[in-house]
C-alpha positions in Angstrom: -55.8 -29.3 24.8 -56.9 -31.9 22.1 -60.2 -30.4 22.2 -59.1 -26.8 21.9 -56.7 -28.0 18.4 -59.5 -29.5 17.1 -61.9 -26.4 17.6 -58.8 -24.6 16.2 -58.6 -26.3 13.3 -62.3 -26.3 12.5 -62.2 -22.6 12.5 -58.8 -22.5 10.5 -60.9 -24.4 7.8 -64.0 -22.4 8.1 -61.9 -19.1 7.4 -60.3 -21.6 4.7 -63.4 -22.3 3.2 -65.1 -18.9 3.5 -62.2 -17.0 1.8 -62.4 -19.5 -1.1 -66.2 -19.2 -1.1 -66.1 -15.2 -1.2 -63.1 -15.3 -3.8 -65.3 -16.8 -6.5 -68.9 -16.0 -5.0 -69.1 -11.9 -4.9 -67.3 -11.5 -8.4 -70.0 -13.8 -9.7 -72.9 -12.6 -8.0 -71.9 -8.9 -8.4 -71.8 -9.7 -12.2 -75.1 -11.6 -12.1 -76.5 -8.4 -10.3 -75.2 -6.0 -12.9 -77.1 -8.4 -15.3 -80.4 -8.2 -13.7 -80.0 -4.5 -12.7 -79.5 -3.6 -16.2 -83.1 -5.8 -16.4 -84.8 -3.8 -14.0 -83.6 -0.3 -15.2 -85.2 -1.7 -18.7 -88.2 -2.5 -16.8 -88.3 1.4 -15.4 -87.8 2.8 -18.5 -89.8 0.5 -20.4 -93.1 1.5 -17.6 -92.8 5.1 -18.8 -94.7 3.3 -21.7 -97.6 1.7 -19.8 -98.2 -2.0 -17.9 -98.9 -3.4 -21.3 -95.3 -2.5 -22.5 -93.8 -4.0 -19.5 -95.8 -7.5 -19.6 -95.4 -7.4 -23.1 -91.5 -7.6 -22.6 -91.9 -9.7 -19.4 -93.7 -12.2 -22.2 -90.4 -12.1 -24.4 -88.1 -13.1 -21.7 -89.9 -15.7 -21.0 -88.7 -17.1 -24.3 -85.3 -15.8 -23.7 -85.8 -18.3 -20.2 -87.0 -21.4 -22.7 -83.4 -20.8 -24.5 -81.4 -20.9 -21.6 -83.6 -24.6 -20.7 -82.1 -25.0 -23.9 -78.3 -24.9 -23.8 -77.9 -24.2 -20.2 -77.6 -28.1 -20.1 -74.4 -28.1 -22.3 -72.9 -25.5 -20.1 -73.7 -27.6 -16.9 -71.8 -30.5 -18.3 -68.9 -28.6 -19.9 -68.0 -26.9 -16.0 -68.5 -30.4 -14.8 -65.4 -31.3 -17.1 -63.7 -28.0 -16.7 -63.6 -27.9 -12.8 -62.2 -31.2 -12.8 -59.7 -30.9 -15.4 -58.8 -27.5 -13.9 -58.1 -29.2 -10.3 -56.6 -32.2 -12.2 -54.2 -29.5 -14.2 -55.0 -31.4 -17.7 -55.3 -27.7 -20.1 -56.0 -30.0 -23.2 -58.6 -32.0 -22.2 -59.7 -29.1 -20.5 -59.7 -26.6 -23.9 -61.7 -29.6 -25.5 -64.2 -29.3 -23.3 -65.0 -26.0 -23.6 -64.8 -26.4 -27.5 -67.5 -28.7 -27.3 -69.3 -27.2 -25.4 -69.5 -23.7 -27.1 -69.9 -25.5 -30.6 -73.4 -27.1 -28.8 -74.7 -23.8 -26.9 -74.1 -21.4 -30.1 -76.3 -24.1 -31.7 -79.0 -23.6 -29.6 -78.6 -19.7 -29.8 -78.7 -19.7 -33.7 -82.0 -21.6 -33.6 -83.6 -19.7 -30.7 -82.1 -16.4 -32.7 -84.2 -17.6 -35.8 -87.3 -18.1 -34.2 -87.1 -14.7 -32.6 -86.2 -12.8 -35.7 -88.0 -14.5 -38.2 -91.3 -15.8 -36.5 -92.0 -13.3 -33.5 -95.8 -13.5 -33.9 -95.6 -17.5 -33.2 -93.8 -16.7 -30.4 -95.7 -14.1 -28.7 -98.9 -16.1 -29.1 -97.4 -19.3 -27.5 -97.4 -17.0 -24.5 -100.4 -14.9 -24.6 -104.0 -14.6 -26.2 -103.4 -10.6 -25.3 -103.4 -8.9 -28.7 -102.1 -5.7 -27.8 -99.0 -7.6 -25.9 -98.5 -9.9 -28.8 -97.8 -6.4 -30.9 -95.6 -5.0 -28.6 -93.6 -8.3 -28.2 -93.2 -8.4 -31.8 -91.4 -5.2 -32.3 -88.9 -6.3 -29.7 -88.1 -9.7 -30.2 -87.2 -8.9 -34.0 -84.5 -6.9 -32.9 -83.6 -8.7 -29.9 -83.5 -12.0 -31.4 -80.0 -11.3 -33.1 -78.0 -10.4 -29.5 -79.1 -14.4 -28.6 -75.5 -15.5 -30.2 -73.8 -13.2 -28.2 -75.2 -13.6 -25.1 -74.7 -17.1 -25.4 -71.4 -17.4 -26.6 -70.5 -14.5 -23.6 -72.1 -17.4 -21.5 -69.6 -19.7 -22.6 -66.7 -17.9 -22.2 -67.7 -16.8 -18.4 -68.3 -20.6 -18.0 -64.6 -21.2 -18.7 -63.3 -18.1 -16.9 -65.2 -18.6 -13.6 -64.5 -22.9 -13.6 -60.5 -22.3 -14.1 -60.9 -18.9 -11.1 -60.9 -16.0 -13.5 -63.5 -14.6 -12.0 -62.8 -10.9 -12.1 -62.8 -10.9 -16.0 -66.5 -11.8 -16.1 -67.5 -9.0 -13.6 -65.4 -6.0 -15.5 -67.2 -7.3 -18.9 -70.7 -7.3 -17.2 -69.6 -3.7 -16.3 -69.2 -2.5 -19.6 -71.9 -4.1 -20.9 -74.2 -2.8 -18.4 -72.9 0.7 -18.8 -73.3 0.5 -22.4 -77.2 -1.3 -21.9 -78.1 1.8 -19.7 -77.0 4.5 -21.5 -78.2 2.9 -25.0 -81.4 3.0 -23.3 -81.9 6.4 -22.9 -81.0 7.5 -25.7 -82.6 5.1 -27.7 -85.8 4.5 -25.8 -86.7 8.3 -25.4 -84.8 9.8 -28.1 -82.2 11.8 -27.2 -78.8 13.5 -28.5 -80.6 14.3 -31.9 -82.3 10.4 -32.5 -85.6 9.6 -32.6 -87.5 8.0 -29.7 -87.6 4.1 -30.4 -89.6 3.4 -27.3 -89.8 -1.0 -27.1 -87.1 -1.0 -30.2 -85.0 0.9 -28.7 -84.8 -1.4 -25.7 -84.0 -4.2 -28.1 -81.2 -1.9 -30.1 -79.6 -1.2 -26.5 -79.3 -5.3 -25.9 -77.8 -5.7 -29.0 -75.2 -3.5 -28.5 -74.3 -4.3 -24.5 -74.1 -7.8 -26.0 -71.4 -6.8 -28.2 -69.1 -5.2 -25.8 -69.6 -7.9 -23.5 -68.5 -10.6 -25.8 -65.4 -8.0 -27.1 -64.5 -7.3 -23.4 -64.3 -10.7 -22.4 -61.9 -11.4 -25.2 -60.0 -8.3 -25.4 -59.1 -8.9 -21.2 -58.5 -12.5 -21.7 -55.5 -12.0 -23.6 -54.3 -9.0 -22.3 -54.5 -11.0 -18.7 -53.1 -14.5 -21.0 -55.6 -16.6 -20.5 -54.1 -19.8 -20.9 -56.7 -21.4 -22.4 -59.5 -18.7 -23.6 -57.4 -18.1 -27.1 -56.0 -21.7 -27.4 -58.7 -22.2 -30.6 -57.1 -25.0 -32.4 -57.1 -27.1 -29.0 -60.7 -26.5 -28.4 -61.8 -28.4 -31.7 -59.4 -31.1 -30.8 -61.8 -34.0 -29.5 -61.1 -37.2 -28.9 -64.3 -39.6 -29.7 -63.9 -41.2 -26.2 -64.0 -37.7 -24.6 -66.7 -36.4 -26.5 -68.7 -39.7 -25.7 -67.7 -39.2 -22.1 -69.3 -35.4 -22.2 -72.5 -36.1 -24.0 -73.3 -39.1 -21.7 -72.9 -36.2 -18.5 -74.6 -34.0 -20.9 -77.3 -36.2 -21.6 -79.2 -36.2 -18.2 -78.7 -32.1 -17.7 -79.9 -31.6 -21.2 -83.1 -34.0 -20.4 -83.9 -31.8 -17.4 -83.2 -28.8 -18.6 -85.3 -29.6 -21.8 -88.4 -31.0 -19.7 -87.9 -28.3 -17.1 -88.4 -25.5 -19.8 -91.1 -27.0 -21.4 -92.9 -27.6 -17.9 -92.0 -23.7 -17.1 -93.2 -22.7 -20.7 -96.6 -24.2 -19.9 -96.3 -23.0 -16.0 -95.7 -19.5 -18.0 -98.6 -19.9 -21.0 -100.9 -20.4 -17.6 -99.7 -17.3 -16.2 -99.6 -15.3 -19.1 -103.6 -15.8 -19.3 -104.8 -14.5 -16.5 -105.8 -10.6 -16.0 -103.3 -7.9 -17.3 -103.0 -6.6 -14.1 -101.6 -9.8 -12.5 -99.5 -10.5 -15.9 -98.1 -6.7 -15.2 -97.1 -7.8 -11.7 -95.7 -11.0 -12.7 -93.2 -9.4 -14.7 -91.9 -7.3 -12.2 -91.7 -10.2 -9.7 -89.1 -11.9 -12.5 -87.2 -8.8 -12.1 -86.7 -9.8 -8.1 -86.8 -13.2 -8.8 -84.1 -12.7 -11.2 -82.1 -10.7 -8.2 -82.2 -13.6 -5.8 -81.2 -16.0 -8.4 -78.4 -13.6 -9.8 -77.2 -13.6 -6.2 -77.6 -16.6 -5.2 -75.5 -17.7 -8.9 -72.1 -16.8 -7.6 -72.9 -19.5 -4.3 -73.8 -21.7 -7.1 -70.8 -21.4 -9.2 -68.4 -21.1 -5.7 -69.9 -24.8 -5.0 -69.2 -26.1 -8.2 -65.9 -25.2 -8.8 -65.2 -25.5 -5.2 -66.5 -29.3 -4.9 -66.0 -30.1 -8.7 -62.0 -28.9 -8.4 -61.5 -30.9 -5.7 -63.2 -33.9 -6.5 -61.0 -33.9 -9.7 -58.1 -33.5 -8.0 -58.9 -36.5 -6.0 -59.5 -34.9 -2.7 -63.3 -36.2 -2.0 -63.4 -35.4 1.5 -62.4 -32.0 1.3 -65.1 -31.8 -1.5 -67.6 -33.7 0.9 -66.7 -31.5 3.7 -66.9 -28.5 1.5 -71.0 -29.5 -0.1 -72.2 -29.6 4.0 -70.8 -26.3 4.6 -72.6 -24.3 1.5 -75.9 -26.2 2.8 -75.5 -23.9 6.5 -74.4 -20.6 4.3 -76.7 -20.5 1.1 -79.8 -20.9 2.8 -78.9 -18.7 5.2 -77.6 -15.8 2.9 -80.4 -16.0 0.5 -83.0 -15.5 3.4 -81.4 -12.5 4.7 -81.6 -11.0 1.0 -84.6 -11.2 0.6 -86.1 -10.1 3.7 -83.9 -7.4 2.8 -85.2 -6.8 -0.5 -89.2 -6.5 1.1 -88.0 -3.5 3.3 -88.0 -1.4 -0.1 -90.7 -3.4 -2.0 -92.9 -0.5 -1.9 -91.1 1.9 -3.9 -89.5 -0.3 -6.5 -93.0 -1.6 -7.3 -94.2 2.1 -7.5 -91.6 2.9 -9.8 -91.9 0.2 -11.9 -95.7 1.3 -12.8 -97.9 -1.0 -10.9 -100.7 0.5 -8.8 -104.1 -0.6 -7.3 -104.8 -4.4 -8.3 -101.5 -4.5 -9.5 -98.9 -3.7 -6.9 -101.0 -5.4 -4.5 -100.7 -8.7 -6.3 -97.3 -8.3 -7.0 -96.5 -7.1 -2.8 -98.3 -10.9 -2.3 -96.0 -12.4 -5.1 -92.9 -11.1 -3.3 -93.8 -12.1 0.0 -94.5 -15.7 -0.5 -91.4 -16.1 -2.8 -88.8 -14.9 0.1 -89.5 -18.0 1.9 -89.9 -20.2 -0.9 -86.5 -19.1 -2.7 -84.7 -20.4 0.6 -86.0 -23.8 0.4 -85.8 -23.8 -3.7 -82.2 -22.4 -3.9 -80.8 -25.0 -1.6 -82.6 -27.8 -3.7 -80.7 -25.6 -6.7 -77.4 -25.5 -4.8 -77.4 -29.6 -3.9 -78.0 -30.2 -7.9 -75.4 -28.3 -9.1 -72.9 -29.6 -6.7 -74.0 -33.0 -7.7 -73.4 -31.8 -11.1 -69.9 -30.6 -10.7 -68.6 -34.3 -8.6 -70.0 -35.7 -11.5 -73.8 -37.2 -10.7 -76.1 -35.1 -13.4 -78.9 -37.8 -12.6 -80.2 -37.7 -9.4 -81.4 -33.8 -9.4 -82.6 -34.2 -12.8 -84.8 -37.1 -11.9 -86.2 -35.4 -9.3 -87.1 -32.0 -10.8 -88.7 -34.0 -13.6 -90.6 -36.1 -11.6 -92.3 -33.6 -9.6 -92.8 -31.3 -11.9 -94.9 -33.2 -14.3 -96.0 -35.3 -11.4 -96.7 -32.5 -9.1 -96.7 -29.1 -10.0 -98.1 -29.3 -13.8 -101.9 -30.8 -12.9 -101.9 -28.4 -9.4 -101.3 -25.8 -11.8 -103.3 -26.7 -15.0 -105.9 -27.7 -12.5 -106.1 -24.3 -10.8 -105.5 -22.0 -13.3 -107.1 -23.3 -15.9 -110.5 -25.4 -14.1 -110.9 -23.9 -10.6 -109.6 -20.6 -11.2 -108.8 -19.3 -7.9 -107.5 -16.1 -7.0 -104.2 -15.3 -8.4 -101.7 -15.6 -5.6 -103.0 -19.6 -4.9 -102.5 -20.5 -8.8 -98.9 -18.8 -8.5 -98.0 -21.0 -5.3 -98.8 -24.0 -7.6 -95.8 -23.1 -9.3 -93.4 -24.2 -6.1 -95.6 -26.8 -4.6 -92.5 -29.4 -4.9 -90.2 -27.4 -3.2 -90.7 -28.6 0.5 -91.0 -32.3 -0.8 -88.0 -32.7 -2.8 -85.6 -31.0 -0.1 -85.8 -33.4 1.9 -84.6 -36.2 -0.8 -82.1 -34.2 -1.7 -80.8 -32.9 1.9 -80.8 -37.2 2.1 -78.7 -38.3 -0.6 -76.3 -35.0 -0.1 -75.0 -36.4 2.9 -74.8 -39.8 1.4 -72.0 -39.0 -0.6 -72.9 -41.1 -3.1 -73.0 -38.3 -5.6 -69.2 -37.8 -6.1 -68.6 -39.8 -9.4 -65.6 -38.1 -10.6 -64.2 -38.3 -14.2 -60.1 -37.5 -13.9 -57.9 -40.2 -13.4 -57.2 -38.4 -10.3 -60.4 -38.8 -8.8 -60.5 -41.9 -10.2 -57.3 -43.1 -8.4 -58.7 -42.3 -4.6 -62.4 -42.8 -5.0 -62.5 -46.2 -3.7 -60.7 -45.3 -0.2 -63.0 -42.5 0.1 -66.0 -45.0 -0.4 -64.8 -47.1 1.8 -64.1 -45.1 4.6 -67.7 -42.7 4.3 -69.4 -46.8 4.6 -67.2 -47.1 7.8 -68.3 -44.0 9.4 -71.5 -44.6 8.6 -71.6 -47.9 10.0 -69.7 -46.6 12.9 -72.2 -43.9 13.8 -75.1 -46.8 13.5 -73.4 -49.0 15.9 -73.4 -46.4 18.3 
């Protein structure tokens, strides 16, 4: 009878823990899907226009992706704060957070926005030495360059929505703004209802204006659903210097790897972008599926950190312990069975999107090899983040740094750029770290070590939870 309890129990708190999981996962990852749907329709359209139109705007995201490196660290610290302070039910500190954090990623945004707008041919030729992609580039990122402050500051906001369990607001904005994306497009790219056909511009127009109603859906159904912190704008400029010391020194280490990180995928990227058109053609594509599988796998992402990051601020550190072991058996799991999914259609949605001959069979090879590598790299992803949310932002980031420039940088720069092997080998380069680093991370998960909250409620219980996780442990070694 003991026995049969205990099995009880376990699966009363797997059900537990999967309901939670699914409550803040699918809104999130349906969202991030709409996202990178409205991508890949762009990508369609856009390959009515040729390969070179398609890489060309596969070059510009790429500087979209440096931007995120950007601010994406400011973010990671401010849901650090606001998943705590959401399961430690303090609103103020809470608003504050958020208020510092938007003031610092809109920063970023206006100076990535600049660049875009006002030097586009610097930017192109970072990436490529391809002259007819640096034009086409051009004539999109000047238009495009203006929707950065939108997207970012819609970033924010989803950031606060999804750590306090609003997640449904996020998704029924990504709605509107993908509706609004895809039928902009049309009209815009291919001129219809009287306009003239804009072709690349048009593209550009149609993100401007989905990031518009994105930003004015997310605030409109924040207060009709009263938000109780969304419109609270005088709280979110009220810092305290303690506070804001507190978030910068969390901030710090993200910001350092997100920082490094871009700059190493920036060069991993300039490498890329110089090899034939046909593989640059393919490459793009494959960031539309790679983008899928990490739009997907986001919401597991987000679920973990609010998941373990609420609880660890509300002082419960062995439900959040308990919680991090169970996302390492689902994620992997999941993201596997998506993408072997995903290869069952490859053929077609590489068709469509315009590659043929050298082309689609390079990018066929690029999705192959990725469906086994995003399963080891997303539960190295997943493992960071939840690290970020108990409050440890500096183990992960040492590790990604390390490797990368330790690791994958010379394989790369020495393949691509010395040996020049066929393309698939210098693309592999890319990931070599992966296998290595998973088992460091898989080691200091279930250390615990990692759970460093910031609340006094975490604060209050973390030393009983230390000291019981060193008595198991020394209990399991005795035996």
């Amino acid at each position: 009878m003991p026995a049969l309890s205990l099995n009880s129990q376990s699966r009363a708190d797997w059900k537990e823990f999967l309901k939670a999981l699914a409550a803040i996962a699918v809104p999130v990852a349906l969202q991030n899907l709409l996202t990178t749907t409205a991508s890949m329709v762009d990508t369609i359209m856009l390959a009515t226009l040729g390969e070179n139109t398609v890489g060309a705007v596969g070059l510009c995201a790429q500087f979209t992706s440096l931007m995120f490196s950007g601010y994406w660290g400011f973010v990671g610290g401010g849901m650090l704060f606001m998943s705590q302070y959401w399961g430690a039910k303090n609103g103020r500190n809470l608003c504050a957070s958020y208020g510092m954090m938007q003031v610092c990623i809109m920063t970023v945004s206006l100076l990535a926005s600049f660049f875009a707008v006002a030097a586009p041919g610097a930017v192109m030729r970072l990436y490529t030495d391809k002259e007819v992609l640096w034009e086409i580039g051009v004539e999109y990122l000047r238009i495009v360059g203006f929707s950065y402050p939108l997207t970012v500051f819609a970033m924010g906001m989803s950031a606060m929505l999804r750590s306090t369990e609003r997640v449904k607001i996020p998704l029924v904005a990504s709605i509107a703004s993908l509706t609004t994306n895809l039928a902009a497009n049309y009209v815009l790219i291919f001129g219809k209802l009287g306009l003239p056909a804009m072709g690349v511009r048009g593209a550009a127009v149609a993100t401007l204006l989905a990031g518009f109603v994105n930003v004015l859906t997310l605030l409109i159904l924040g207060r009709a659903q009263r938000h109780p912190y969304l419109w609270r704008f005088r709280e979110h400029f009220r810092w305290t210097k303690a506070l804001f010391g507190q978030y910068m020194v969390k901030c710090f280490p993200i910001l350092c790897n997100e920082a490094l990180i871009g700059v190493g995928n920036m060069v991993i990227n300039i490498i890329l972008g110089r090899q034939s058109t046909q593989a640059i053609a393919a490459l793009a594509v494959f960031r539309t599926f790679e983008g899928f599988v990490i739009a997907f796998f986001s919401g597991f992402t987000n679920a973990a950190s609010i998941l373990v990051g609420k609880e660890v601020g509300a002082g419960n550190h062995e439900l959040a312990f308990r919680r991090a072991k169970r996302m390492l058996l689902v994620t992997p799991l999941t993201v596997l069975c998506g993408c072997l999914l995903f290869l069952c259609f490859h053929s077609p949605i590489l068709h469509a999107m315009s590659l043929q001959g050298d082309s689609f069979r390079i990018g066929r090879s690029l999705l192959i090899s990725f469906t086994f590598i995003a399963t080891v790299r997303m539960t190295n992803w997943i493992q960071n983040d939840m690290f970020r949310s108990a409050g440890d932002p500096v183990f992960g980031t040492v590790m990604e740094i390390v490797f990368m420039y330790a690791m994958v940088l010379p394989a790369l720069c020495l393949s691509g750029l010395v040996i020049k092997p066929p393309f698939l080998f210098v693309f592999l380069c890319a990931y070599i770290d992966e296998p290595v680093r998973i088992c460091i991370m898989l080691r200091h998960t279930f250390s615990g070590k990692w759970i460093k909250p910031v609340t006094e409620e975490g604060l209050a219980t973390i030393a009983a939870f230390r000291e019981a996780h060193g008595v198991r442990l020394c209990e399991k070694q005795a035996k």
